[in-house]
PDB file of N, CA, C, O and CB in Angstrom:
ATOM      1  N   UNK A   1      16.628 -14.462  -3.149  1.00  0.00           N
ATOM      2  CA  UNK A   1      17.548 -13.512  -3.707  1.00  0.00           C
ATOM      3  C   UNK A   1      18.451 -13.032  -2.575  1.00  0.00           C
ATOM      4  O   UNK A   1      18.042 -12.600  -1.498  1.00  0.00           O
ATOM      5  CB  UNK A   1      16.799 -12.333  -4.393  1.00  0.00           C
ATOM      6  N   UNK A   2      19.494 -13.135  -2.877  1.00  0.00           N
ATOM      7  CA  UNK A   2      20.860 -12.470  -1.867  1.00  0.00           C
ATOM      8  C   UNK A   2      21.182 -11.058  -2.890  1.00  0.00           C
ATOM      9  O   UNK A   2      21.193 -10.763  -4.085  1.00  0.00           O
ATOM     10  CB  UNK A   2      22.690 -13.861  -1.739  1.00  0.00           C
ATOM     11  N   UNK A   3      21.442 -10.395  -1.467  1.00  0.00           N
ATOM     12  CA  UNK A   3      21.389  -8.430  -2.258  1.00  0.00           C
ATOM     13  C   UNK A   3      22.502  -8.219  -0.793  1.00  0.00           C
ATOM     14  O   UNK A   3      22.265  -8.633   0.342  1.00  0.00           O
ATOM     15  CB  UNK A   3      18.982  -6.961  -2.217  1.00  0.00           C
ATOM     16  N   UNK A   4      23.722  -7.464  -1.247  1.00  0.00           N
ATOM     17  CA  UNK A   4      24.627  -6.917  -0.908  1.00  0.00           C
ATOM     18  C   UNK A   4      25.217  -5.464  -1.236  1.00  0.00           C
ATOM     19  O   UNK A   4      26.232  -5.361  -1.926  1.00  0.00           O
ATOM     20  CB  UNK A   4      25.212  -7.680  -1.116  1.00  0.00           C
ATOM     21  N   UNK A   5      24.573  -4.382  -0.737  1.00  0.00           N
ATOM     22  CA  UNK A   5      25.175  -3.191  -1.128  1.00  0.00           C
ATOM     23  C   UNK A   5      26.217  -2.369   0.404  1.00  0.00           C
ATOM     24  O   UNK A   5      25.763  -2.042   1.501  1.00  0.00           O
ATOM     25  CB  UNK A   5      23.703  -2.183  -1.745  1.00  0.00           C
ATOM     26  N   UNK A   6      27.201  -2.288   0.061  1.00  0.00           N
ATOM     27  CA  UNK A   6      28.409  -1.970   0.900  1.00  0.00           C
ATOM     28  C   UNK A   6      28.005  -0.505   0.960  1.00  0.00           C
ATOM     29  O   UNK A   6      27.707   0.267   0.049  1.00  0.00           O
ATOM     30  CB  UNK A   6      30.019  -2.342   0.237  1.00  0.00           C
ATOM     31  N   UNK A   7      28.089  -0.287   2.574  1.00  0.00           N
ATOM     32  CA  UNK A   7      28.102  -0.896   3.263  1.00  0.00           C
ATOM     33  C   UNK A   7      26.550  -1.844   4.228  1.00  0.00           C
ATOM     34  O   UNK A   7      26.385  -2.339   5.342  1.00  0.00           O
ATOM     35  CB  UNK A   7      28.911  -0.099   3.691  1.00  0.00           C
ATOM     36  N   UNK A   8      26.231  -1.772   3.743  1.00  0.00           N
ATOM     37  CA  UNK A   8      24.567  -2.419   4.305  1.00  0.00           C
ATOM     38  C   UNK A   8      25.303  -3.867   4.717  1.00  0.00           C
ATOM     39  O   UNK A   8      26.422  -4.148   4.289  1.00  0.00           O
ATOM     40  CB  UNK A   8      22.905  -2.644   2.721  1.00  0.00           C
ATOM     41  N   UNK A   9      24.484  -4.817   5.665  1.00  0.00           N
ATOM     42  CA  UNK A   9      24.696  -5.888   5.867  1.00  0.00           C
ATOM     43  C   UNK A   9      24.241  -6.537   4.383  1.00  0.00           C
ATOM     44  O   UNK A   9      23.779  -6.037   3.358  1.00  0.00           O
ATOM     45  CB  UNK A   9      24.059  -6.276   7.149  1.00  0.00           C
ATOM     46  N   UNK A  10      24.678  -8.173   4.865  1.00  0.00           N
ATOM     47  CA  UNK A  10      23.733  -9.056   3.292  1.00  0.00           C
ATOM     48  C   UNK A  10      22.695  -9.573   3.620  1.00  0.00           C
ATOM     49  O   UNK A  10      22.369 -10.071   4.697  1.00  0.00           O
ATOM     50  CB  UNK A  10      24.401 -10.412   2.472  1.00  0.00           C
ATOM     51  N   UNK A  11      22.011  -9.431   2.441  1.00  0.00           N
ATOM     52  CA  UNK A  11      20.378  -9.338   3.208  1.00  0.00           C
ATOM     53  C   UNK A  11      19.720 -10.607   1.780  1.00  0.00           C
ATOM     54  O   UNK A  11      20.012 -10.711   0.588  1.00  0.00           O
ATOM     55  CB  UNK A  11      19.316  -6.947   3.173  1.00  0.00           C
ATOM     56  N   UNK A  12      18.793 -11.342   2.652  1.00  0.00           N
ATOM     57  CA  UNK A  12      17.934 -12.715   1.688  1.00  0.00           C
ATOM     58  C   UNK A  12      16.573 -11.906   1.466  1.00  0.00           C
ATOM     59  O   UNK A  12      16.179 -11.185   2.383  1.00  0.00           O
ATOM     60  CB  UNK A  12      17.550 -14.585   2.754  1.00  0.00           C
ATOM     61  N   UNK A  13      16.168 -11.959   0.808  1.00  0.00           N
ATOM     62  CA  UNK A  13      14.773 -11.860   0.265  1.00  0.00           C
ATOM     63  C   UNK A  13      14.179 -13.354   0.143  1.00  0.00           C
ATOM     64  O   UNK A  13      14.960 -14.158  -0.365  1.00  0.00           O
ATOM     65  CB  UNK A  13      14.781 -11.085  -1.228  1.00  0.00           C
ATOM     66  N   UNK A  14      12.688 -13.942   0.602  1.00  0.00           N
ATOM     67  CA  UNK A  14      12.222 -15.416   0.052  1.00  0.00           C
ATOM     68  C   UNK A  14      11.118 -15.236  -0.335  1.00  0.00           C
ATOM     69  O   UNK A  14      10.346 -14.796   0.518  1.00  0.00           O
ATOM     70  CB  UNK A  14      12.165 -16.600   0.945  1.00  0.00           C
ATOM     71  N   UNK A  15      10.710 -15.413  -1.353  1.00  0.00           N
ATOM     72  CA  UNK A  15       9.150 -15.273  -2.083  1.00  0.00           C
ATOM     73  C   UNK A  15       8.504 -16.605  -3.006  1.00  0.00           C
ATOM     74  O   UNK A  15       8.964 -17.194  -3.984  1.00  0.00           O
ATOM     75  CB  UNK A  15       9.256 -13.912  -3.262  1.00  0.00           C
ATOM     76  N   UNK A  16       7.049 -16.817  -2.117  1.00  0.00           N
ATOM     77  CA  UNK A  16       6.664 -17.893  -2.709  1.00  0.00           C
ATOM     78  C   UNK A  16       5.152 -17.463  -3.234  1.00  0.00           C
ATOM     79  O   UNK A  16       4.447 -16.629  -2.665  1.00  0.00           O
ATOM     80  CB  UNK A  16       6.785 -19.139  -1.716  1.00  0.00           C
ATOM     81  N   UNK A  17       4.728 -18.321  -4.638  1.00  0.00           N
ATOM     82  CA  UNK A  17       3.338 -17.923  -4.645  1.00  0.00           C
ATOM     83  C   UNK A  17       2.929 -19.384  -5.751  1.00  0.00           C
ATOM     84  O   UNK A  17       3.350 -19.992  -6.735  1.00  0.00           O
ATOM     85  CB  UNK A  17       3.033 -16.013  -5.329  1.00  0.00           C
ATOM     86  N   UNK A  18       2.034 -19.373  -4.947  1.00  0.00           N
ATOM     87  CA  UNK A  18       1.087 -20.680  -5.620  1.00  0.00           C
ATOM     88  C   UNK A  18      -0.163 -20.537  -6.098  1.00  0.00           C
ATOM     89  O   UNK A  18      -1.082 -20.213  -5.345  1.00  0.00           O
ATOM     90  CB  UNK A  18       0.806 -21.728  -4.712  1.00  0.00           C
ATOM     91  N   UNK A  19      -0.353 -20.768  -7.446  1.00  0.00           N
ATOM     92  CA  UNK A  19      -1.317 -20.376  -8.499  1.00  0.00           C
ATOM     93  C   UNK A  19      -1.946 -21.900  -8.422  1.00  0.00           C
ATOM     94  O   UNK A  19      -1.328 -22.906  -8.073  1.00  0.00           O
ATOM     95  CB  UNK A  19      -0.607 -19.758 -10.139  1.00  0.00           C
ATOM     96  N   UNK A  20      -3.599 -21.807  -8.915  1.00  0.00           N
ATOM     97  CA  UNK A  20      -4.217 -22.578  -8.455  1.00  0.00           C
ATOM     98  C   UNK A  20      -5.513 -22.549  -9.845  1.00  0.00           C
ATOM     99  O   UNK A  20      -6.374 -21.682  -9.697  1.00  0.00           O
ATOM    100  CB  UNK A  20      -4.483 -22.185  -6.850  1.00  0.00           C
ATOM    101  N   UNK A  21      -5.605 -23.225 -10.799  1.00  0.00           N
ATOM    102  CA  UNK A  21      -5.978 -23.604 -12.021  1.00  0.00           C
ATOM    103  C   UNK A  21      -5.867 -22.307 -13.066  1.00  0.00           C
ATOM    104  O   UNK A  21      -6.855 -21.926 -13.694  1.00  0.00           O
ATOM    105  CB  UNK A  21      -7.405 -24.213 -11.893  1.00  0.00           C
ATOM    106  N   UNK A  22      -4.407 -21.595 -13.203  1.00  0.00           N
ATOM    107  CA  UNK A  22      -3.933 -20.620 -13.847  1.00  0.00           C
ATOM    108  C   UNK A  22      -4.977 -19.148 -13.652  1.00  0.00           C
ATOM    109  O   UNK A  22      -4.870 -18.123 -14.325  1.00  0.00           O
ATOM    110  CB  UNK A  22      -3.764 -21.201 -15.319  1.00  0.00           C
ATOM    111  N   UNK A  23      -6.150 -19.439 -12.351  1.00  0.00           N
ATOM    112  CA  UNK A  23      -6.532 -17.937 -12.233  1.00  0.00           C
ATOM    113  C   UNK A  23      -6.430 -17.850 -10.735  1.00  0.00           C
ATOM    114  O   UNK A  23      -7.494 -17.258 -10.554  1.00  0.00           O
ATOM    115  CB  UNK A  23      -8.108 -17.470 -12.867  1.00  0.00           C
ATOM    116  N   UNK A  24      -6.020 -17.977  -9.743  1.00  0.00           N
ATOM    117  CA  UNK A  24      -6.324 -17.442  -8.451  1.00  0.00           C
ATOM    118  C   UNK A  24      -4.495 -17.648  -8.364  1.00  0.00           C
ATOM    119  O   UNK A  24      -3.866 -18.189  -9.273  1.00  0.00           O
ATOM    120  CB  UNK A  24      -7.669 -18.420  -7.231  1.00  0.00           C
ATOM    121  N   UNK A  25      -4.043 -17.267  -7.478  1.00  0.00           N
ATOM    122  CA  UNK A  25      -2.770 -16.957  -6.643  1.00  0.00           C
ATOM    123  C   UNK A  25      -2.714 -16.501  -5.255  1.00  0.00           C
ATOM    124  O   UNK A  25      -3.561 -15.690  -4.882  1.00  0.00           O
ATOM    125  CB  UNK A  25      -2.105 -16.026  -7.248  1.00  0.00           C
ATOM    126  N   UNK A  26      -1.702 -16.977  -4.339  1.00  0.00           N
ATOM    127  CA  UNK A  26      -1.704 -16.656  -3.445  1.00  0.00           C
ATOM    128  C   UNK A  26      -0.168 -16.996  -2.774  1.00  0.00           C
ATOM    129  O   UNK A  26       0.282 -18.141  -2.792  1.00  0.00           O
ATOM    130  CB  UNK A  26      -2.837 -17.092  -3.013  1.00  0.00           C
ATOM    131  N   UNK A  27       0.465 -16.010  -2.267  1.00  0.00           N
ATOM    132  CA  UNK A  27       1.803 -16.454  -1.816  1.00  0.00           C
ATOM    133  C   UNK A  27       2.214 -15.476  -0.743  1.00  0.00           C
ATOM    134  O   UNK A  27       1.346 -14.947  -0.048  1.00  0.00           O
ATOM    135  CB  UNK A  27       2.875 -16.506  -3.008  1.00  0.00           C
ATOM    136  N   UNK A  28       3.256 -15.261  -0.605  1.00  0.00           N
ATOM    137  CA  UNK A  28       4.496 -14.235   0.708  1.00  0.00           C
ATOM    138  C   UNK A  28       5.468 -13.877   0.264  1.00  0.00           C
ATOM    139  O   UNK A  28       5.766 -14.021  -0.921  1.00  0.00           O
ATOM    140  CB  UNK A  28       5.213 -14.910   2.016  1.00  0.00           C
ATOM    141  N   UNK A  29       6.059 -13.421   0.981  1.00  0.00           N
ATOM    142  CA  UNK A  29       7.581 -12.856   0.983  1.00  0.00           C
ATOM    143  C   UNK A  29       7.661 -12.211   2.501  1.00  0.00           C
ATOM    144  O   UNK A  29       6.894 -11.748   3.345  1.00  0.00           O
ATOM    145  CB  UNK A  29       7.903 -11.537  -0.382  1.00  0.00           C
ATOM    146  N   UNK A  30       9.476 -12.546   2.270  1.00  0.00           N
ATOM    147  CA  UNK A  30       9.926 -12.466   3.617  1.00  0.00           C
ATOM    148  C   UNK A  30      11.647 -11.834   2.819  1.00  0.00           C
ATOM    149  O   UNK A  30      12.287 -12.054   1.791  1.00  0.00           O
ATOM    150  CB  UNK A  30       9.785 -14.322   4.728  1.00  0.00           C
ATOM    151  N   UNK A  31      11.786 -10.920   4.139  1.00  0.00           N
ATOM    152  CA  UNK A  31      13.012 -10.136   3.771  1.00  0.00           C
ATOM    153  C   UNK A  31      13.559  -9.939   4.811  1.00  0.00           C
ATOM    154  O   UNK A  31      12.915  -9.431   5.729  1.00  0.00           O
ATOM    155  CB  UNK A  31      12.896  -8.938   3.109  1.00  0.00           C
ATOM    156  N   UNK A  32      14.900 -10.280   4.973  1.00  0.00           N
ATOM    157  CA  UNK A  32      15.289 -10.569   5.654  1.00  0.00           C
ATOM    158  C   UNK A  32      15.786  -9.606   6.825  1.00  0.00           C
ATOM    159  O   UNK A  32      16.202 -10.208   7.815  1.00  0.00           O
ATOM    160  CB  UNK A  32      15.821 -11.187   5.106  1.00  0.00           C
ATOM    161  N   UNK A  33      15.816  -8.157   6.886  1.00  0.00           N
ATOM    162  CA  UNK A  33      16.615  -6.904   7.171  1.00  0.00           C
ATOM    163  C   UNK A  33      15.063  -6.550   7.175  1.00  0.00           C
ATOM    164  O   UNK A  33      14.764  -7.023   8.272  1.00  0.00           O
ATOM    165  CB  UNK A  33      17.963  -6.124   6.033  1.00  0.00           C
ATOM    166  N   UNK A  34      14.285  -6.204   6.836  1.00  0.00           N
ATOM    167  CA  UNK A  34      12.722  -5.285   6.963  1.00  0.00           C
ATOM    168  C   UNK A  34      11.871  -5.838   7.244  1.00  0.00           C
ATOM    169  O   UNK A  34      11.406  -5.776   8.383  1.00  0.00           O
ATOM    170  CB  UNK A  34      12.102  -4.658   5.925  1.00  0.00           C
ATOM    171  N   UNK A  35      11.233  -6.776   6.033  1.00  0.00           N
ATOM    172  CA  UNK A  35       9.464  -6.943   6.060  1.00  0.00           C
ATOM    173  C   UNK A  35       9.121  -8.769   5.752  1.00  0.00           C
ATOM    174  O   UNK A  35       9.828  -9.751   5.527  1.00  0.00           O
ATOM    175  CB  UNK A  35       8.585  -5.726   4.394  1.00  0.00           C
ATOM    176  N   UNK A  36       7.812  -8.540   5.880  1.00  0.00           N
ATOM    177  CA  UNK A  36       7.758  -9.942   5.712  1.00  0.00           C
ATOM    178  C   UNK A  36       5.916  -9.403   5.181  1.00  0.00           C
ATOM    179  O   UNK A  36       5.282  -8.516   5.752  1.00  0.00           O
ATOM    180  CB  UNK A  36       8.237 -11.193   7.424  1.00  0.00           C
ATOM    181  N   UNK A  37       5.425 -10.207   4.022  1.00  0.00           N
ATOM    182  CA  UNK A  37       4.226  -9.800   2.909  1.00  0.00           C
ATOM    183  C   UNK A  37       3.579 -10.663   2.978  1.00  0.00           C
ATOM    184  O   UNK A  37       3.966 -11.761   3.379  1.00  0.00           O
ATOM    185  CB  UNK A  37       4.439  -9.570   1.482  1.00  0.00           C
ATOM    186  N   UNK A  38       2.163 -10.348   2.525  1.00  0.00           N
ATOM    187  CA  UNK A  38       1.575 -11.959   1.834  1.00  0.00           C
ATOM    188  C   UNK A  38       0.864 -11.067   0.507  1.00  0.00           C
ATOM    189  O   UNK A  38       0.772  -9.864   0.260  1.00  0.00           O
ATOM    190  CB  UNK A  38       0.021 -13.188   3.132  1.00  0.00           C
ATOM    191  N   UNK A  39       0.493 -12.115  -0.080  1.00  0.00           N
ATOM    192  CA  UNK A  39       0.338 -11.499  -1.293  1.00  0.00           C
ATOM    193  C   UNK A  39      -0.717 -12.302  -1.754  1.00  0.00           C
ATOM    194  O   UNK A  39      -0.796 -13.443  -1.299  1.00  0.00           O
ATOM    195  CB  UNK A  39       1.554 -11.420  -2.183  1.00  0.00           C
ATOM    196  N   UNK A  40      -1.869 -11.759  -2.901  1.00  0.00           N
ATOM    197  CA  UNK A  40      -3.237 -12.581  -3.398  1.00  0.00           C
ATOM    198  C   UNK A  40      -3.613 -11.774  -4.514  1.00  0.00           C
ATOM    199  O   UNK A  40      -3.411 -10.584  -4.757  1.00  0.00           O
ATOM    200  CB  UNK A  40      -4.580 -12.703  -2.253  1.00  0.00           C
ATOM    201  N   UNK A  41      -4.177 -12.637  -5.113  1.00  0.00           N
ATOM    202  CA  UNK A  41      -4.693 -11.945  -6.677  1.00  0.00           C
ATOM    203  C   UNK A  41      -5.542 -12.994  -8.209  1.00  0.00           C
ATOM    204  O   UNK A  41      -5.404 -14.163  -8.568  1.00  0.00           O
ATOM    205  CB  UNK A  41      -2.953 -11.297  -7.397  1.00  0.00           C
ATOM    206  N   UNK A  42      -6.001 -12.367  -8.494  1.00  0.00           N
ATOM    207  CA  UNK A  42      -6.429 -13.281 -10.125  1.00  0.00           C
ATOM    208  C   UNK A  42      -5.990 -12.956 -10.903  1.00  0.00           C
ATOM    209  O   UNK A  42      -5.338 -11.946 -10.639  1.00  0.00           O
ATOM    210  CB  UNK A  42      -7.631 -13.365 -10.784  1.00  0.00           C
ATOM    211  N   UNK A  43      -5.922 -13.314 -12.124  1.00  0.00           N
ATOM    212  CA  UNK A  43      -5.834 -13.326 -13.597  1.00  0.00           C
ATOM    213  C   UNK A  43      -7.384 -12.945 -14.132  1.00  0.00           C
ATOM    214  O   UNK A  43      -8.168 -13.791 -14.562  1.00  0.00           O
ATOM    215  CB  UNK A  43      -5.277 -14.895 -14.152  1.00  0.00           C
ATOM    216  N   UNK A  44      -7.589 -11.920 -14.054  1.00  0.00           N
ATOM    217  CA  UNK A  44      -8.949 -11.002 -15.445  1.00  0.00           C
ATOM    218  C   UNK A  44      -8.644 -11.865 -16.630  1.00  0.00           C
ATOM    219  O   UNK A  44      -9.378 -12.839 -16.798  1.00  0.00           O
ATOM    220  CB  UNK A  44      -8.554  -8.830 -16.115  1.00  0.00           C
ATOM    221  N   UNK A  45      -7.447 -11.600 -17.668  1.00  0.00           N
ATOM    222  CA  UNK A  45      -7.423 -12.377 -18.934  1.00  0.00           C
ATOM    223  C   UNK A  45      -6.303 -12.286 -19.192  1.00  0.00           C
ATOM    224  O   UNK A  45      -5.585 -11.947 -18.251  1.00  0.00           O
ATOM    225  CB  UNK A  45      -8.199 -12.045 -20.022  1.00  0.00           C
ATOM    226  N   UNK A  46      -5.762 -12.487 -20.276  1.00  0.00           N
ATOM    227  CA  UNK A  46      -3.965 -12.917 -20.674  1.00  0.00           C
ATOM    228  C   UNK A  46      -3.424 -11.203 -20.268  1.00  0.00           C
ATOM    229  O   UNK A  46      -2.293 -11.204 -19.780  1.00  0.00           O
ATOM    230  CB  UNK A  46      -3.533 -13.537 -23.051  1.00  0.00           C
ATOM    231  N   UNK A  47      -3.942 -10.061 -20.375  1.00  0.00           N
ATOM    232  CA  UNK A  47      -3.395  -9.457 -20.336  1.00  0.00           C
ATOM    233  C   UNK A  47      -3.551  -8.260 -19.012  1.00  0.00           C
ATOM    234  O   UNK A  47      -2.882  -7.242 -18.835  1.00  0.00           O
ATOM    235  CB  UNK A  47      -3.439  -9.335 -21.467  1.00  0.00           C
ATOM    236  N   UNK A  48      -4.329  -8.640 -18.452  1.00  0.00           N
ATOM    237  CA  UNK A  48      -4.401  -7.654 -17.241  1.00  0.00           C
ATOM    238  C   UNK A  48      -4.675  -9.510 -15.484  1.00  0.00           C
ATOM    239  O   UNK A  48      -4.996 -10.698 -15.506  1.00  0.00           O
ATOM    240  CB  UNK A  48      -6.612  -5.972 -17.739  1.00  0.00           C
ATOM    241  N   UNK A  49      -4.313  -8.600 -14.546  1.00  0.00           N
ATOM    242  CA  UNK A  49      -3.976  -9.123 -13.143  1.00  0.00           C
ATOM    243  C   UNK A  49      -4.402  -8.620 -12.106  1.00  0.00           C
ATOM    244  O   UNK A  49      -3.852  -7.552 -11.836  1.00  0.00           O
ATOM    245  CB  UNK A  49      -2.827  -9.140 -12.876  1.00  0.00           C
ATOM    246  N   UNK A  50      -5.207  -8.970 -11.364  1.00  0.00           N
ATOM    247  CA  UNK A  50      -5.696  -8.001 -10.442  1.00  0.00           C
ATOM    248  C   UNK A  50      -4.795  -8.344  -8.784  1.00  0.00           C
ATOM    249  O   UNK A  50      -5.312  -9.223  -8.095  1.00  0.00           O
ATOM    250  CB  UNK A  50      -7.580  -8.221 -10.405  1.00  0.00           C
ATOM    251  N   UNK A  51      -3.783  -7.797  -8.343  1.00  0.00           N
ATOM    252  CA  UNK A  51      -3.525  -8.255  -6.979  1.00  0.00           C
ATOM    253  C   UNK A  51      -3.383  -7.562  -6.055  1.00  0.00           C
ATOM    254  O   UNK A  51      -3.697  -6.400  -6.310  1.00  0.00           O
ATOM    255  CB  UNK A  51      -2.657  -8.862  -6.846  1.00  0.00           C
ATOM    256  N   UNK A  52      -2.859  -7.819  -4.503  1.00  0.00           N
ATOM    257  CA  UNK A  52      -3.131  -7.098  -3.436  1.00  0.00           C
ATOM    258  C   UNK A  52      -1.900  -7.633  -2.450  1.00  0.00           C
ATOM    259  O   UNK A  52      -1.695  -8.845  -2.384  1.00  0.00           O
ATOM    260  CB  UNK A  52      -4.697  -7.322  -2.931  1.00  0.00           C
ATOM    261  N   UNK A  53      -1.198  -6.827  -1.791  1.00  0.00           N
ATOM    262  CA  UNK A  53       0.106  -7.112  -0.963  1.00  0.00           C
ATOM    263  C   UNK A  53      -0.111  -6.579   0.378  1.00  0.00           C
ATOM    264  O   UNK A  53      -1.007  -5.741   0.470  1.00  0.00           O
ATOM    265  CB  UNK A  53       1.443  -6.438  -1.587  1.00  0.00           C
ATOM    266  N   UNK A  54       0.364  -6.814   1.166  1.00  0.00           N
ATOM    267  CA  UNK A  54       0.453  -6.323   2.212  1.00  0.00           C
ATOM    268  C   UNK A  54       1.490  -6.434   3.091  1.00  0.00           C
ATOM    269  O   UNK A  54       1.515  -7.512   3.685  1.00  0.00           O
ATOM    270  CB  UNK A  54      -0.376  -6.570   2.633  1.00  0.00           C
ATOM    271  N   UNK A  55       2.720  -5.327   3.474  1.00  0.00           N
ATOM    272  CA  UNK A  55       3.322  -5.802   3.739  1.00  0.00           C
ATOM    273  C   UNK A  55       3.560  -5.910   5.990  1.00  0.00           C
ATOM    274  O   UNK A  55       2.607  -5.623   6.715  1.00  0.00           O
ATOM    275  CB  UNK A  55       4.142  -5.261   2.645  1.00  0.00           C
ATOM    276  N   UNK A  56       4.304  -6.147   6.306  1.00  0.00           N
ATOM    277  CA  UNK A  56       4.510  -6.737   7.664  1.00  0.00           C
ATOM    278  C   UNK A  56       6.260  -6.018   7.914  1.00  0.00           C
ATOM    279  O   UNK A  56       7.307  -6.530   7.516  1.00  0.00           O
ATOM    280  CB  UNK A  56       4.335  -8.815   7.612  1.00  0.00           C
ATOM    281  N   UNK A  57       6.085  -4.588   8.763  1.00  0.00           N
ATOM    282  CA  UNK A  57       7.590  -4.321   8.905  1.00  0.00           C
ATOM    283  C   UNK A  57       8.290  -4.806  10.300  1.00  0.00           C
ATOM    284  O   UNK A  57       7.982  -4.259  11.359  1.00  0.00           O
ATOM    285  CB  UNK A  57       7.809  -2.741   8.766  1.00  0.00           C
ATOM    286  N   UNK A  58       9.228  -5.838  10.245  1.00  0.00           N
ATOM    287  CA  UNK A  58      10.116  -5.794  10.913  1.00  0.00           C
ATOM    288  C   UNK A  58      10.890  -5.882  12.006  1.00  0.00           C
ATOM    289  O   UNK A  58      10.931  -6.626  12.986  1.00  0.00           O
ATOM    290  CB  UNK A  58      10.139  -5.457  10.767  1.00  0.00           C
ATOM    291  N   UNK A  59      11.719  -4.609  11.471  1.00  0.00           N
ATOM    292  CA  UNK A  59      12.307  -3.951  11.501  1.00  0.00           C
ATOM    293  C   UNK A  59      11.927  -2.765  12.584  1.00  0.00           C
ATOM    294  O   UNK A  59      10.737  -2.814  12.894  1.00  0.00           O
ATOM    295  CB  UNK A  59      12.451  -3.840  10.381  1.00  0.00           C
ATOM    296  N   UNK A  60      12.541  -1.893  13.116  1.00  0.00           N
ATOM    297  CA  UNK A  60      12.977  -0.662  13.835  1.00  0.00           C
ATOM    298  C   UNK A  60      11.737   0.204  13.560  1.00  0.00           C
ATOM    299  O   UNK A  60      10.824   0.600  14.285  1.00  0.00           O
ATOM    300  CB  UNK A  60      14.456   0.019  13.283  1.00  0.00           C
ATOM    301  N   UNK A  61      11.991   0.341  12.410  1.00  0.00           N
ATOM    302  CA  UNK A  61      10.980   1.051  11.582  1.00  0.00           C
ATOM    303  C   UNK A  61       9.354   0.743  11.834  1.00  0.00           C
ATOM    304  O   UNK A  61       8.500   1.598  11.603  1.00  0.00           O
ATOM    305  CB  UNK A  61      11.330   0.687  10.121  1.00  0.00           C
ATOM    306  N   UNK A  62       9.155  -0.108  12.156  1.00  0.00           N
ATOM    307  CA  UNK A  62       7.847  -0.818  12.194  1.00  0.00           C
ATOM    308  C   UNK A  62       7.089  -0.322  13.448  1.00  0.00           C
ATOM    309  O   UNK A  62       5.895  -0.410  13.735  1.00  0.00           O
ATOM    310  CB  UNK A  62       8.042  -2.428  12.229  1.00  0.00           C
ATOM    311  N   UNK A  63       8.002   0.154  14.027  1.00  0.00           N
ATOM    312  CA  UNK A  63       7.011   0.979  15.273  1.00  0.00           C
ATOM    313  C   UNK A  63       6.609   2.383  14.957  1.00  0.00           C
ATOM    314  O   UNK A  63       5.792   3.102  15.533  1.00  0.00           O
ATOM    315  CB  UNK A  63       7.835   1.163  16.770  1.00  0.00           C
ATOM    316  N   UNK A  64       7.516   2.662  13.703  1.00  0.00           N
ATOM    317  CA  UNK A  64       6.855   4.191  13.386  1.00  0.00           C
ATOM    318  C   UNK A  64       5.582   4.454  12.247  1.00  0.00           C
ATOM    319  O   UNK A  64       4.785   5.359  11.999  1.00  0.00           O
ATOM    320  CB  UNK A  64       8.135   5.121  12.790  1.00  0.00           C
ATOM    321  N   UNK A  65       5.919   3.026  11.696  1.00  0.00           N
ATOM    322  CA  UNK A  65       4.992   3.095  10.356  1.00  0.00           C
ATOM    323  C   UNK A  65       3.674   1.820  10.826  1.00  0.00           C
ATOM    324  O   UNK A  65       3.268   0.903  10.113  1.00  0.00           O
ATOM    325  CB  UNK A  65       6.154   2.540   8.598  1.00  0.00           C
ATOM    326  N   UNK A  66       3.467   1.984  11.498  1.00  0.00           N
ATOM    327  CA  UNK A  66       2.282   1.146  12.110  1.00  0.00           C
ATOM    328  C   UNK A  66       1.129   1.636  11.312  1.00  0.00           C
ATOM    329  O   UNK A  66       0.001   1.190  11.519  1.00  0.00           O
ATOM    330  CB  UNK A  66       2.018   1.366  13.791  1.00  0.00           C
TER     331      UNK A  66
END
């Protein structure tokens, strides 16, 4: 995803996640201006998801929010 709000620079977002016999998952994300994630989780049943993120700052910021 490309995201442009004026005046901010333009900034990529990349997110991948690979599911593995329609119940386990596991993927990332990476942004381009902040953070960079990984991400994991199951499928309970059609209607509930159980997952967990974590993200990775950066950025400037990342020395304050340690």
């Amino acid at each position: 995803m490309f995201k442009y709000v004026s005046p901010t620079p333009l900034s990529t977002d990349l997110n991948l996640k690979i599911a593995f016999k329609d119940k386990f998952w596991v993927g990332g994300s990476y942004c381009s201006q902040d953070a960079a994630a990984i991400i994991a989780g199951f499928n309970i049943n059609a209607l509930f998801v159980l997952g967990y993120s974590y993200d990775f700052t950066t950025s400037e910021l990342g020395k304050m929010s340690n």
